[in-house]
C-alpha positions as CSV (number, residue, x, y, z in Angstrom):
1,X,-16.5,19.1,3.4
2,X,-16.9,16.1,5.7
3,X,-18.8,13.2,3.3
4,X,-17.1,14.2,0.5
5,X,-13.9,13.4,-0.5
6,X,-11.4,15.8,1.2
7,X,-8.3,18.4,-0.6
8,X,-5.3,17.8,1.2
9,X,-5.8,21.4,3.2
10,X,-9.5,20.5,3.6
11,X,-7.9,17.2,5.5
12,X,-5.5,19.0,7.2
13,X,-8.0,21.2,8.5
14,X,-9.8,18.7,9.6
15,X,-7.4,17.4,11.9
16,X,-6.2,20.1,13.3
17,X,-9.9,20.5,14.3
18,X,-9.7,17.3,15.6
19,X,-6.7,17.7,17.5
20,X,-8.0,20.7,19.4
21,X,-11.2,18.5,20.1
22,X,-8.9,16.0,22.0
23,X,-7.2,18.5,23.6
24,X,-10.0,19.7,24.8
25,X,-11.7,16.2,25.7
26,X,-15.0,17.2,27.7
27,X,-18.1,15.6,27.3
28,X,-18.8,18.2,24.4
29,X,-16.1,18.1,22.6
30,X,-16.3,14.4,22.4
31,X,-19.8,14.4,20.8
32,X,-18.4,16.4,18.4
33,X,-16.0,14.1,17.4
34,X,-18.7,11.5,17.6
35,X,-20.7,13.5,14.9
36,X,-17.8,13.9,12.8
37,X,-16.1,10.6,12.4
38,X,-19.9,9.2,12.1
39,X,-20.2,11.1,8.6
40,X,-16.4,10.0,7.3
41,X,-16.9,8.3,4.3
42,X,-14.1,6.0,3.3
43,X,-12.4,8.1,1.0
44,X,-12.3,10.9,3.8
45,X,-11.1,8.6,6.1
46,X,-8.2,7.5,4.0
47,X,-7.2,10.6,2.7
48,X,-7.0,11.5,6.5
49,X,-5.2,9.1,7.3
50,X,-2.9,9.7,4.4
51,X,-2.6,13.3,5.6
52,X,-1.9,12.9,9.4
53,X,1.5,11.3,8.8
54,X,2.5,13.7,6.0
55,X,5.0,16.3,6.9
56,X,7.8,18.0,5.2
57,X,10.5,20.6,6.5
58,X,7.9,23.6,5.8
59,X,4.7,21.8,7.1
60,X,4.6,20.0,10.7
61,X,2.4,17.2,11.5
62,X,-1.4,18.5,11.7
63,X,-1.9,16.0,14.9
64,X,1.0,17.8,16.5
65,X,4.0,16.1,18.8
66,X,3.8,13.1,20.9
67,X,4.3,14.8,23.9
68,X,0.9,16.5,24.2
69,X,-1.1,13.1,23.4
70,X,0.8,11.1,26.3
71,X,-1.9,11.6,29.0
72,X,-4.8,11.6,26.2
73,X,-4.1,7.9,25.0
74,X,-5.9,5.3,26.4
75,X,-7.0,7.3,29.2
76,X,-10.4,9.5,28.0
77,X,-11.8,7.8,25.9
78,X,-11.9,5.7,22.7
79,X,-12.8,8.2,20.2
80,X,-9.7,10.1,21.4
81,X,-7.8,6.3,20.8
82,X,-9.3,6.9,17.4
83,X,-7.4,10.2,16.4
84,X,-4.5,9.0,18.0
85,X,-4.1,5.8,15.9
86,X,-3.7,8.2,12.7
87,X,-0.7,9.7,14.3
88,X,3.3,9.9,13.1
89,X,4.7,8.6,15.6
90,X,4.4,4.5,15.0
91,X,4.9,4.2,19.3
92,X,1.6,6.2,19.8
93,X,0.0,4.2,17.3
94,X,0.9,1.2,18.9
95,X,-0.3,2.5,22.0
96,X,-3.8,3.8,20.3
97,X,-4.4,0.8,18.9
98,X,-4.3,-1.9,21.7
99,X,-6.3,0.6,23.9
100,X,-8.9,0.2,20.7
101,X,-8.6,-3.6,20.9
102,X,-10.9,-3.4,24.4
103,X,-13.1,-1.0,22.8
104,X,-16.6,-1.6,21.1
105,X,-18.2,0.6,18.6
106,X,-18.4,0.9,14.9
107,X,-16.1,3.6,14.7
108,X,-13.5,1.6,16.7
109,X,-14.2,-0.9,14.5
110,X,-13.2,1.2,11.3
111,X,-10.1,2.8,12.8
112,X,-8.9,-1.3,13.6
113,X,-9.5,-2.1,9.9
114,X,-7.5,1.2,8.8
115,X,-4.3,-0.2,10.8
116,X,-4.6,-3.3,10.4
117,X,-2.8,-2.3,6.8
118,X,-0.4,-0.6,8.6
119,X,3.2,-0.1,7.8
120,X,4.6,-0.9,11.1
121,X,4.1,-5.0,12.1
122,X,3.9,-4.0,15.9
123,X,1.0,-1.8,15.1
124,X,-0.6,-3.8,12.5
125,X,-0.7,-7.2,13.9
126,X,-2.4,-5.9,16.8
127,X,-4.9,-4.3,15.2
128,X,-5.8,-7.3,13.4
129,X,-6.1,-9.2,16.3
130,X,-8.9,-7.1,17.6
131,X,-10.7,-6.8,14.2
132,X,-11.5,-10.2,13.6
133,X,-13.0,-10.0,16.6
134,X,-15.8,-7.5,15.1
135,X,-18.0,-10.1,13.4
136,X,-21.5,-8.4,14.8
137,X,-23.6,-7.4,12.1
138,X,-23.4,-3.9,12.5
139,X,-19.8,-3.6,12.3
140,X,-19.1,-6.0,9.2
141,X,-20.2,-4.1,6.4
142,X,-17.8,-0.8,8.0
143,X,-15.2,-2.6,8.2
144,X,-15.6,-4.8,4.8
145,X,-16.3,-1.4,3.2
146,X,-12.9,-0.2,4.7
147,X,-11.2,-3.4,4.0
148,X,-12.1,-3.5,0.4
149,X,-11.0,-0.3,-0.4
150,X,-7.7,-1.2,1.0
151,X,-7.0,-4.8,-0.3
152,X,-4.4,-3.6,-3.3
153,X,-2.3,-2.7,0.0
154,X,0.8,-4.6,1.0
155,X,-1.1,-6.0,4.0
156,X,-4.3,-5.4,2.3
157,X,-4.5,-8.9,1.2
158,X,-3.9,-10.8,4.1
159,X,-6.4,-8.7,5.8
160,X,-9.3,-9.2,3.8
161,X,-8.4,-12.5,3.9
162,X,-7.9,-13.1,7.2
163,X,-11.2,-11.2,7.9
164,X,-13.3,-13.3,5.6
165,X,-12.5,-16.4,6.9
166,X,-12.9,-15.2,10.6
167,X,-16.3,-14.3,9.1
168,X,-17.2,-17.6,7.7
169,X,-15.9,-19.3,11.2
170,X,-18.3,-17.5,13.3
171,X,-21.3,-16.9,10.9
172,X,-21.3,-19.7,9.0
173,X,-20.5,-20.3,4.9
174,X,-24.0,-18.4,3.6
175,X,-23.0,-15.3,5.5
176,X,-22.5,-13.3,2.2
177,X,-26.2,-13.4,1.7
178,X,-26.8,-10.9,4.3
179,X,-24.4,-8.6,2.7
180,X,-26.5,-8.9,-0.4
181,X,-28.4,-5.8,1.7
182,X,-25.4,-3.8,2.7
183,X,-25.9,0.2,2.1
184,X,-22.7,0.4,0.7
185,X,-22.3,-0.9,-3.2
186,X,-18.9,-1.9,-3.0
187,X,-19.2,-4.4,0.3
188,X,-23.0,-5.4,-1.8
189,X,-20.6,-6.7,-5.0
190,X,-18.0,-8.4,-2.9
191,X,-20.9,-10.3,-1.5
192,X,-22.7,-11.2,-4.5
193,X,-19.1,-12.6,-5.7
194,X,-18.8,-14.5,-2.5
195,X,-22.4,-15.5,-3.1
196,X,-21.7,-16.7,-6.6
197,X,-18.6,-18.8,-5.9
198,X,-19.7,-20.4,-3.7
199,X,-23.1,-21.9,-5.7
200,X,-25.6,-19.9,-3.6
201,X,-28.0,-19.1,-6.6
202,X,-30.2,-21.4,-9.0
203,X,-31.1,-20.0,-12.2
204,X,-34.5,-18.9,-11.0
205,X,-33.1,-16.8,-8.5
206,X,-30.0,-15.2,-10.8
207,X,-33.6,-14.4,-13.5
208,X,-35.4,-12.6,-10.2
209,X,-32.4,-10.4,-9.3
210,X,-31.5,-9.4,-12.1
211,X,-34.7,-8.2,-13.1
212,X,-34.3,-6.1,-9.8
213,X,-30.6,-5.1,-9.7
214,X,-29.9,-1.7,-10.2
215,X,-26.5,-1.8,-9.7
216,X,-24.7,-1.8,-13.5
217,X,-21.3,-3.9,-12.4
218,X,-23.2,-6.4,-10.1
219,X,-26.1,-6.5,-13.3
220,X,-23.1,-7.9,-15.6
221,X,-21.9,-10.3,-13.0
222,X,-25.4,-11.5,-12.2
223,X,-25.5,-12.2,-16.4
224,X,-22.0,-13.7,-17.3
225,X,-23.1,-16.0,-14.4
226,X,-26.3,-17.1,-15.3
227,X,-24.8,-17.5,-18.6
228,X,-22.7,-19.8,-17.5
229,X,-25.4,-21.7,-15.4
230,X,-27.8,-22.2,-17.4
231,X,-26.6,-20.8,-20.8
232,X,-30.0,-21.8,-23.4
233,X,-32.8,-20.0,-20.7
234,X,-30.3,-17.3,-20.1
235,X,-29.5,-16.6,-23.4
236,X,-32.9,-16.3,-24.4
237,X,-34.1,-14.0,-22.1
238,X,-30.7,-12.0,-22.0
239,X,-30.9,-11.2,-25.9
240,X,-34.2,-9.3,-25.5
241,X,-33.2,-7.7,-22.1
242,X,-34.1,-3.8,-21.5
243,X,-30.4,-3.9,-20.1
244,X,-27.3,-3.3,-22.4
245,X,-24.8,-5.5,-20.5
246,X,-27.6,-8.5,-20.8
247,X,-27.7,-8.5,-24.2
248,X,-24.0,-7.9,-24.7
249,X,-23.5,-10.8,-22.8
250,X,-25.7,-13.1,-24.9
251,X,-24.4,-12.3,-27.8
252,X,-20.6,-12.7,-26.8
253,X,-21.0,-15.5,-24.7
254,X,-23.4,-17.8,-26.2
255,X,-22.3,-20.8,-29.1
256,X,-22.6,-20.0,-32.7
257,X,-25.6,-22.6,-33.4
258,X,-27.9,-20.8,-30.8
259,X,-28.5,-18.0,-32.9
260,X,-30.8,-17.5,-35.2
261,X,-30.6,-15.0,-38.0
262,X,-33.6,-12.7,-37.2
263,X,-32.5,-12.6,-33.8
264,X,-28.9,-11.4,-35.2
265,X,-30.4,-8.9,-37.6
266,X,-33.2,-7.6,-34.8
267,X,-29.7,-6.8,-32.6
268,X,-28.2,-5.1,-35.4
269,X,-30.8,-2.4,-35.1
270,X,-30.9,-2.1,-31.4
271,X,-29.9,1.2,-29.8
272,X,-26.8,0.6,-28.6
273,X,-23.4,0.9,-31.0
274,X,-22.4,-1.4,-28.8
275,X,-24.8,-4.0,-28.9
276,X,-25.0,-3.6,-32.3
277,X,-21.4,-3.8,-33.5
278,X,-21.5,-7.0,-31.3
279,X,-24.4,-8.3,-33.1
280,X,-22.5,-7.8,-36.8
281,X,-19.2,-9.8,-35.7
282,X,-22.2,-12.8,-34.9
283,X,-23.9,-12.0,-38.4
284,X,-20.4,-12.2,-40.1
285,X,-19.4,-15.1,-38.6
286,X,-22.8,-17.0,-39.8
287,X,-21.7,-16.1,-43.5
288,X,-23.7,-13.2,-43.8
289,X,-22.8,-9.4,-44.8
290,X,-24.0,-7.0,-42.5
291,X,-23.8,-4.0,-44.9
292,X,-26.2,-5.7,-47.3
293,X,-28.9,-6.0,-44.6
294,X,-28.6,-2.3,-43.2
295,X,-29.0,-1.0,-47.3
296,X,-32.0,-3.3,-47.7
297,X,-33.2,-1.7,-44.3
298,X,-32.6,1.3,-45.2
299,X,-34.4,1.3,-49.0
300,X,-37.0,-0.5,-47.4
301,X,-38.1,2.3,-45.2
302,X,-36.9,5.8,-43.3
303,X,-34.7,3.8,-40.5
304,X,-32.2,5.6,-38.6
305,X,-30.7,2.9,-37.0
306,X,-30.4,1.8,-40.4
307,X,-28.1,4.6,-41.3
308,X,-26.0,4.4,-38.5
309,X,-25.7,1.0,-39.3
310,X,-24.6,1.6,-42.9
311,X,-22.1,4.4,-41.1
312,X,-20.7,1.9,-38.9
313,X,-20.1,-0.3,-42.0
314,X,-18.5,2.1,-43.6
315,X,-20.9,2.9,-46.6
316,X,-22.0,6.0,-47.8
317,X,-25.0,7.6,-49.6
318,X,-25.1,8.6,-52.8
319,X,-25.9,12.6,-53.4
320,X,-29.4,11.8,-54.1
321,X,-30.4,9.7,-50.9
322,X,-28.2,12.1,-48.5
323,X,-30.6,14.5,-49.8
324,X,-33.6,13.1,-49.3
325,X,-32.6,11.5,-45.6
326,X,-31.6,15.2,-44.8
327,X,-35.0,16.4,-45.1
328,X,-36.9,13.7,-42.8
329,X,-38.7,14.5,-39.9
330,X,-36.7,12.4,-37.6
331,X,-33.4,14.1,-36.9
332,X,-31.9,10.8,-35.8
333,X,-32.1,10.3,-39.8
334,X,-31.1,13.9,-40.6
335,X,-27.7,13.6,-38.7
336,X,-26.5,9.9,-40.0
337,X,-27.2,11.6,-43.2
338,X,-25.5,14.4,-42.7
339,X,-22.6,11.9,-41.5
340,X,-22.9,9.8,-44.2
341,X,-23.4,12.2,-47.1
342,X,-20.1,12.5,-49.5
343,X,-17.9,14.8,-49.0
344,X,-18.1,16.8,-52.7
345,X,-21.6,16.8,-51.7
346,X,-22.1,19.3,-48.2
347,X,-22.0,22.8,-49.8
348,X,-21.4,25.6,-47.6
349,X,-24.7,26.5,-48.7
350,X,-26.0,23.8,-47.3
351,X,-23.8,23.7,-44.3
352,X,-25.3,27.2,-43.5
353,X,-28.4,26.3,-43.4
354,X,-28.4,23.3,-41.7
355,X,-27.5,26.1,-38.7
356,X,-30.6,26.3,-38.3
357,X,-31.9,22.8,-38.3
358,X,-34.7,22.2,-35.1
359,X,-31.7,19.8,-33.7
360,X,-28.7,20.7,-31.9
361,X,-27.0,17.2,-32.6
362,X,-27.1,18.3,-36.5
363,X,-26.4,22.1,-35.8
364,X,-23.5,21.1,-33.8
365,X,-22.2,18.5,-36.7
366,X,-22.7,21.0,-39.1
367,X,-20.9,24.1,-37.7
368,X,-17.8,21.2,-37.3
369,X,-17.5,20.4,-41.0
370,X,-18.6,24.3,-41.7
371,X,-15.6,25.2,-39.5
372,X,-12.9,23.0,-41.7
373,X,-14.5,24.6,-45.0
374,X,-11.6,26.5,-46.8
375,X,-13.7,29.9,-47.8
376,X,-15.8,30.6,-44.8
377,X,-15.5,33.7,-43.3
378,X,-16.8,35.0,-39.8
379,X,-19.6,37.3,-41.3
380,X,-20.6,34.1,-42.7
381,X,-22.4,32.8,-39.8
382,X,-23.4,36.1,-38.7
383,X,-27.3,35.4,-39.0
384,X,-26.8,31.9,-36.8
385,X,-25.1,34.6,-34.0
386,X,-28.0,37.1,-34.4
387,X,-30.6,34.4,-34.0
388,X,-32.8,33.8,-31.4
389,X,-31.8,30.1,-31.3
390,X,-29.3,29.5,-28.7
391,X,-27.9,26.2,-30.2
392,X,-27.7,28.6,-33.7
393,X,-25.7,30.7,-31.7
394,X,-23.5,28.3,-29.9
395,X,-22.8,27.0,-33.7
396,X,-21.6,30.1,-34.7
397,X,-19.1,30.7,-32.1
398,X,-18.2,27.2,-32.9
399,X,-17.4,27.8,-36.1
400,X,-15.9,31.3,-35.6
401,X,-13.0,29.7,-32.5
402,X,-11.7,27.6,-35.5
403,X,-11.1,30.3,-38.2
404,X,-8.2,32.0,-37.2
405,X,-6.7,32.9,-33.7
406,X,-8.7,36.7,-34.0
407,X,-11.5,35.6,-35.4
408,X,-11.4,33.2,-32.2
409,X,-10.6,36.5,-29.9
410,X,-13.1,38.2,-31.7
411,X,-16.2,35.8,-31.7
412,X,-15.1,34.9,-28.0
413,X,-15.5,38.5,-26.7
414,X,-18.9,38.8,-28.6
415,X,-20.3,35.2,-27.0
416,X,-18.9,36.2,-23.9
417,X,-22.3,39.0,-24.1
418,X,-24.5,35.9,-24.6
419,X,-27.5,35.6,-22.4
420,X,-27.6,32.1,-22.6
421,X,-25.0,32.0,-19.3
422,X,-23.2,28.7,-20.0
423,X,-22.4,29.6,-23.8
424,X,-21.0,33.0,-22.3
425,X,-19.2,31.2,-19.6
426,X,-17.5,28.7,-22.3
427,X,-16.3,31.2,-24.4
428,X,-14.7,33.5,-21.6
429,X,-13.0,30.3,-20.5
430,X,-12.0,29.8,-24.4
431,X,-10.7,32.9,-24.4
432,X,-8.6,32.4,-21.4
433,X,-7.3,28.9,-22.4
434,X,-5.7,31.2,-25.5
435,X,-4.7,34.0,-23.6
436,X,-2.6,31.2,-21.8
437,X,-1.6,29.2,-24.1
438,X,-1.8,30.6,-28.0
439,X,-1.2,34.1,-27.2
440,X,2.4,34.1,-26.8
441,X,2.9,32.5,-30.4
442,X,0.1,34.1,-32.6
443,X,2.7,36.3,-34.6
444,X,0.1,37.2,-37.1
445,X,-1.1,40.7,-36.4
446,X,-4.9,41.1,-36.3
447,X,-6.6,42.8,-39.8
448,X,-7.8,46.7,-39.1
449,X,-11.5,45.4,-39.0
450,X,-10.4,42.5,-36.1
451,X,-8.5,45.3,-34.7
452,X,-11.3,47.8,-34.7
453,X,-13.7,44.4,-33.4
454,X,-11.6,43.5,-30.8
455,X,-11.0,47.0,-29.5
456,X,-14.7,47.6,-29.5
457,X,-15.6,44.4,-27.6
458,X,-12.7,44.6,-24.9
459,X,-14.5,48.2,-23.8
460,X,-17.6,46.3,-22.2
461,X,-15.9,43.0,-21.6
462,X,-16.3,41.7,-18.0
463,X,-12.8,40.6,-17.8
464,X,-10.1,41.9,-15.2
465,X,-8.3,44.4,-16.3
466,X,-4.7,42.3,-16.2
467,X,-6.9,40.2,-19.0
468,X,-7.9,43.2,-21.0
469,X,-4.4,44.9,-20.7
470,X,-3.0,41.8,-22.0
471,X,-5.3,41.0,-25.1
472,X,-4.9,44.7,-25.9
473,X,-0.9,44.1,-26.1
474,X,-1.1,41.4,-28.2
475,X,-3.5,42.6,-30.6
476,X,-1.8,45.6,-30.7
477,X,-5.2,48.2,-29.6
């Protein structure tokens, strides 16, 4: 699983493969381990790390004994330094590690930054030595990438530190605009902070890359800085920005007085809770009631946002208009509605039927509030489980896993024949979860016709048969 992030056996087996490589050391086992440390990411690299010192009395070290490394170390070659500088024993590190130091290559460079955190002072201070010597382009943004991911270290601090400043020695103070390119995100948002503190950007250029940015953390930083730049031009063009975290940012950031109340009011209906629930604490503050607005919104035309708006107020419909907002066209509207409808008002009539409302949002709602209705029974939803709907079905089982612990067996087992795959997948996990954890304590015996159910289904389940055995014993077929 090299590239991904590595299990703890994965990254034992790793090394081990490793190991024999070294052992091995001809000219095609080291292209192999070429080829492999070339694809590490960080996290594999780290957790391998983590790994190649981690032994207990059961387990020996994956890299093996020092013995067997003493005429490999700085003697082959300096992917073979590489491995070695992972290893236990803090005197072969040592050693790995100034036979790195008069090494080139970008993977040397990422196995200096990796010790250069190290535990052990007489490995570590080496190792930092040599790294901030590695200030060619090609190897900054590996070992920045490294570094970062590191700096909540003990040592990780002083190296990121010492590294930066070695960086602005040789390159020069606007040497975080050429990490402004970096493949990596994480070394492109440390130098966009760099950039940023240190004044690089007018307004004119914050307005151009942030138009471009598709990055969502460095987007934010981009606005909270422009806002603080240039706070009337940003806040004009942030408050009407396609992006979420631009128009969050104008509205929490900019003064009272540069608001006007349509622009407040055309925020409270944007799509985003978020942007609108920010937009409200603005309205309220300017003396006005957001409530008000969203019912005048609301009367004044089928609105959605509207409702949700009145929802997030805390207001309700009366009987009437949760009536008439449930049979719109727009199922946005239908489900505020159906959220915003009082309670005395959602029959289980109605709740049935809404099972087979055109939207899954509302089918999904519905089967919810259906499933905390005191007098619903499993034969109740029986046409949503026949049809040929499968969100109608889904609802049903829904509805069904909440009645009782067998009426949960039950509707899992039937699901479980589903041809939809993922609805019959989540119910034979459901019916697992309880088998494991609610079986044990459901002291209620089963009626004759969940009995007679449950026995039925169990004959053409696709379950093992420990799993069948054991549903059979507690229901008691």
């Amino acid at each position: 699983m090299i590239g991904g992030v590595l299990s703890s056996r994965e990254a034992d087996d790793e090394l081990r493969r490793l190991r024999a490589l070294c052992q091995r050391s001809d000219a095609g086992a080291l292209d192999e381990i070429k080829s492999r440390l070339g694809v590490l990411s960080v996290a594999d690299l780290l957790r391998l790390d983590e790994r190649a010192r981690f032994g207990t009395w059961r387990q020996s070290d994956p890299l093996g004994g020092t013995a067997e490394w003493a005429t490999l170390v700085g003697r082959r070659d300096s992917l073979i330094d590489c491995i070695a500088s992972m290893h236990a024993d803090g005197f072969l590190r040592e050693r790995a590690v100034r036979a790195l130091a008069v090494a080139e290559g970008e993977i040397v460079a990422r196995f200096l930054a990796l010790r250069s955190v190290d535990h052990v002072g007489q490995v570590r201070d080496p190792a930092l030595s040599a790294l901030l010597t590695r200030t060619d382009p090609a190897e900054v943004e590996r070992v920045l990438e490294l570094v970062l991911r590191v700096r909540t270290r003990t040592h990780g601090a002083v190296a990121l530190t010492s590294y930066v400043e070695k960086l602005d020695a040789s390159r020069g103070p606007e040497y975080p605009r050429d990490l402004l390119t970096a493949d990596t995100a994480l070394v492109r948002r440390f130098g966009l902070e760099a950039a940023m503190a240190r004044g690089m950007f007018d307004s004119g250029e914050l307005e151009e890359r942030l138009a471009t940015e598709q990055d969502q953390w460095s987007r934010r930083l981009l606005a909270e800085h422009w806002m603080l730049l240039d706070p009337t031009k940003a806040k004009a063009k942030l408050l009407h920005s396609k992006y979420v975290e631009g128009r969050l940012i104008a509205l929490q950031s900019s003064a009272d007085d540069q608001f006007d109340r349509s622009d407040l009011e055309r925020r409270m209906l944007d799509r985003s809770s978020r942007v609108r629930a920010a937009a409200r604490w603005r309205y309220r503050r300017a003396g006005h009631d957001p409530a008000a607005y969203y019912r005048a919104q609301w009367e004044a035309g089928d609105d959605a946002i509207a409702l949700a708006g009145l929802q997030e107020t805390g207001q309700v419909l009366t009987e009437t208009e949760a009536f008439e907002a449930l049979s719109s066209e727009d199922p946005r509207t239908r489900l505020a509605a159906l959220y915003l409808s009082p309670k005395e008002s959602r029959s289980k009539g109605l709740l049935l039927r809404l099972l087979s409302d055109p939207s899954r949002a509302v089918v999904k709602h519905a089967a919810q509030l259906l499933a905390a209705y005191p007098s619903i029974r499993y034969d109740d939803v029986a046409g949503a489980a026949a049809s040929e709907s499968p969100s109608q079905r889904r609802a049903a089982w829904l509805v069904r896993r909440e009645l009782d612990d067998w009426d949960r067996v039950r509707g899992d087992l039937e699901a479980m024949r589903d041809p939809e795959a993922e609805l019959a997948g989540e119910a034979e996990r459901d019916l697992m979860t309880w088998l494991e954890r609610r079986a044990a304590i459901t002291y209620k015996l089963p009626l004759p016709s969940q009995r007679e159910a449950i026995q039925s289904l169990l004959g053409g389940a696709e379950l093992s048969l420990d799993a069948v055995a054991r549903i059979a014993f507690h229901a008691g077929v």
